[in-house]
C-alpha positions as a Markdown table, in Angstrom:
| # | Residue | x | y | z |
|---|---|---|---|---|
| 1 | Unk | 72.4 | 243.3 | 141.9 |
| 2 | Unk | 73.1 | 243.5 | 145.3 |
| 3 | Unk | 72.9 | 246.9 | 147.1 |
| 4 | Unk | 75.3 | 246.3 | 149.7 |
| 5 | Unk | 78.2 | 246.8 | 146.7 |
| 6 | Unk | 77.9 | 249.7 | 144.1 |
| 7 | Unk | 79.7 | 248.7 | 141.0 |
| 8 | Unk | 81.1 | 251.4 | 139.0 |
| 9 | Unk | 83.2 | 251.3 | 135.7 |
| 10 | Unk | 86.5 | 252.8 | 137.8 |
| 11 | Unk | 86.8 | 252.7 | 141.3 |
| 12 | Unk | 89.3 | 254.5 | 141.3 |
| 13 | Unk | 87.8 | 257.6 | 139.7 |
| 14 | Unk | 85.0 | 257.4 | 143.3 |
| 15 | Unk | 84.9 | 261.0 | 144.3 |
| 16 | Unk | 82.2 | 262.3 | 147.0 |
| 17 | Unk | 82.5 | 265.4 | 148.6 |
| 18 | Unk | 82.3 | 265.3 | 152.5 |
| 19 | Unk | 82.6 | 261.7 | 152.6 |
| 20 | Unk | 85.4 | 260.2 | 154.4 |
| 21 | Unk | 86.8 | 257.4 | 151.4 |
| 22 | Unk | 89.2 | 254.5 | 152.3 |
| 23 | Unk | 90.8 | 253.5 | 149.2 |
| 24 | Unk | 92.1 | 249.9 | 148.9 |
| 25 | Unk | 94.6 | 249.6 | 146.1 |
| 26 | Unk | 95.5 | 246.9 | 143.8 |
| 27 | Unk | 97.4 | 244.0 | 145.1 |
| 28 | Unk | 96.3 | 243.5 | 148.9 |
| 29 | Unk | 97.2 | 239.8 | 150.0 |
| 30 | Unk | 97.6 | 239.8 | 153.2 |
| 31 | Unk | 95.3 | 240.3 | 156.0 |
| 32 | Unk | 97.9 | 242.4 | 157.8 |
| 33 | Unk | 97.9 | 245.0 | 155.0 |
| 34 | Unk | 94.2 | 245.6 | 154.3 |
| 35 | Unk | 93.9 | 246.2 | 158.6 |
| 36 | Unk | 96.5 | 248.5 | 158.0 |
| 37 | Unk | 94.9 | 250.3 | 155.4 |
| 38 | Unk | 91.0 | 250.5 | 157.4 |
| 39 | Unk | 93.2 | 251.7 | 160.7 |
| 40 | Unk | 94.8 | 254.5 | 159.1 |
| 41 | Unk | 92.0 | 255.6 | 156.9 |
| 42 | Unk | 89.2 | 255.3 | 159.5 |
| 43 | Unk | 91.9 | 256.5 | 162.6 |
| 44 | Unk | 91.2 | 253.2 | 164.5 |
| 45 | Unk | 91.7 | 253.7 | 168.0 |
| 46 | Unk | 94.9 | 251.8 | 169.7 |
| 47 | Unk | 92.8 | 248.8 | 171.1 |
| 48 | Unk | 91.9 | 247.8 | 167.4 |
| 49 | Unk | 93.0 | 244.5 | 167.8 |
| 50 | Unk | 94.2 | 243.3 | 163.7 |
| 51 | Unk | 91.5 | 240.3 | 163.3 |
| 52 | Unk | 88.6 | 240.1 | 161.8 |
| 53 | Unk | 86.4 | 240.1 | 164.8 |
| 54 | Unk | 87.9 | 243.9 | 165.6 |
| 55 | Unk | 87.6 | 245.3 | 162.3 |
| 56 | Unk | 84.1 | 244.5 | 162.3 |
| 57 | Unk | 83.3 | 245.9 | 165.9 |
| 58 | Unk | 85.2 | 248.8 | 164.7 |
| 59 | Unk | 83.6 | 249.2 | 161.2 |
| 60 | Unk | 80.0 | 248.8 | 163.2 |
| 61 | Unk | 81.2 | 251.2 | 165.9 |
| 62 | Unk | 83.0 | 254.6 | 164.1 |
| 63 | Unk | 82.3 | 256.2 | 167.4 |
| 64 | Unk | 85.4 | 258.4 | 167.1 |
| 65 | Unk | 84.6 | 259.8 | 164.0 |
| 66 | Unk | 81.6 | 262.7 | 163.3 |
| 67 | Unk | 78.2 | 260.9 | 163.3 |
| 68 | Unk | 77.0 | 262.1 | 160.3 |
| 69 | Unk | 80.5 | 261.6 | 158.4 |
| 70 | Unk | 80.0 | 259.1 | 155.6 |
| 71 | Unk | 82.3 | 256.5 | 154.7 |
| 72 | Unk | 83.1 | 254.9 | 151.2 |
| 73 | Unk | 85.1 | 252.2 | 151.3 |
| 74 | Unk | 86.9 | 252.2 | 147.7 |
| 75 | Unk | 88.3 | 249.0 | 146.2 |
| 76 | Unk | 90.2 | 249.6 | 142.6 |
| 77 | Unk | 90.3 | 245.6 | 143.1 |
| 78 | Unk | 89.1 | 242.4 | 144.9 |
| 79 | Unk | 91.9 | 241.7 | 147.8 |
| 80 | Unk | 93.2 | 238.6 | 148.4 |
| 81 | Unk | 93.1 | 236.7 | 144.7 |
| 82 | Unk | 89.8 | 234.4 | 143.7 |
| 83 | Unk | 88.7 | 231.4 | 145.6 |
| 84 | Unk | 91.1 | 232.6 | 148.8 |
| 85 | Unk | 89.3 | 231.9 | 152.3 |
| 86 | Unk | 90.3 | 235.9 | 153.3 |
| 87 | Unk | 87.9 | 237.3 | 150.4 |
| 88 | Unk | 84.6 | 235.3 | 151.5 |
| 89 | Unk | 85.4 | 236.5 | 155.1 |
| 90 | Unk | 86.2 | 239.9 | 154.2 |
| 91 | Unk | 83.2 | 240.7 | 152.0 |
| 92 | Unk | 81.1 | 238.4 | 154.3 |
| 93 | Unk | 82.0 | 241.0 | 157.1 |
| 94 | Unk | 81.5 | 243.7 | 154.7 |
| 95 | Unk | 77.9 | 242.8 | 154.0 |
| 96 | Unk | 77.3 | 242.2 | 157.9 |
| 97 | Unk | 78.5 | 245.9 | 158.1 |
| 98 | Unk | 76.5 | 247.3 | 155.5 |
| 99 | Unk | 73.5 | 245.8 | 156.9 |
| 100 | Unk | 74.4 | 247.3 | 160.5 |
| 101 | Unk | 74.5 | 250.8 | 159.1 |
| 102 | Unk | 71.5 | 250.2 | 156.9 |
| 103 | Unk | 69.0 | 249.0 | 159.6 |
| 104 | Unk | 69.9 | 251.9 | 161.9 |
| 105 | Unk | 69.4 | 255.7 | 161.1 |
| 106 | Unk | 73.4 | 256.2 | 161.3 |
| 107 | Unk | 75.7 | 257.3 | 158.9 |
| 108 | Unk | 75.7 | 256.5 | 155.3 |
| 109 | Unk | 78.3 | 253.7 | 154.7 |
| 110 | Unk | 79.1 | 252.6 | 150.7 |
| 111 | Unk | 81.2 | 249.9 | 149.5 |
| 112 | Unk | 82.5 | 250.6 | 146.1 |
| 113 | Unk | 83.9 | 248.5 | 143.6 |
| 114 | Unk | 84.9 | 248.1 | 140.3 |
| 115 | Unk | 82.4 | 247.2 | 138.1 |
| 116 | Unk | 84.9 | 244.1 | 136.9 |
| 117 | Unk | 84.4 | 242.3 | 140.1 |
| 118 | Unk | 80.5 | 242.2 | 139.9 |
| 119 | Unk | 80.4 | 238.3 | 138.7 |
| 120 | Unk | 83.1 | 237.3 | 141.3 |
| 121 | Unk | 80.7 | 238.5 | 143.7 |
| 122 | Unk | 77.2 | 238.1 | 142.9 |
| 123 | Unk | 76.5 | 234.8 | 141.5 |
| 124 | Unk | 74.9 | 234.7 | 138.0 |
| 125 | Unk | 71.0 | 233.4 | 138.3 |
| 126 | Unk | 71.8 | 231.1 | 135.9 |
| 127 | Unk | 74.8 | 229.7 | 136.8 |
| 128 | Unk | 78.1 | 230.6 | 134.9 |
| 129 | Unk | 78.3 | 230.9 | 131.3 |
């Protein structure tokens, strides 16, 4: 399993006290929409640019927000639909980020999902079934 994702049976039952969650809902297709959703949720400042390169600089950044304020970044499903371009950037930035936040001593930074999308994501040691 891979520990930059935690898997849970229903995302969108996540709760954690003092932690700032972004929840991504069902249905997200368009780049446009899931930048909309990190900018309100995370209060991106007005340079955030809306491509991929500025949502990771601000994802790896979080200046404006508390330092010790976690983040969980809930997703009650994969965006984008399977084998789309968008969903191997998005969880390829995702895993850059997690690893940012994980080899520093800054805030805690989750990525939950549902436990559903565990074999679109990880691939199976022994190939699929």
């Amino acid at each position: 399993m891979s520990q930059e994702f935690v898997f849970i049976d229903d995302a969108s039952e996540f709760r954690a006290p003092d932690t700032l969650v972004v929840r991504l809902p069902r249905g997200i297709r368009s780049k446009e929409k899931l930048f909309g959703i990190y900018a309100d949720g995370l209060h991106f400042p007005n340079y955030f640019g809306w491509n991929w390169d500025a949502l990771e600089e601000c994802l790896r950044d979080l200046s404006w927000l508390p330092p010790a304020q976690p983040i969980a970044i809930v997703h009650d499903e994969l965006p984008f639909g399977p084998g789309g371009e968008n969903r191997a950037i998005y969880f390829d930035l995702l895993r850059t980020v997690f690893n940012h936040w994980a080899a520093t001593d800054g805030r805690s930074f989750q990525i939950i999902l549902p436990q559903s999308a565990q074999d679109d994501l990880i691939p199976r040691a022994n190939g699929p079934r």
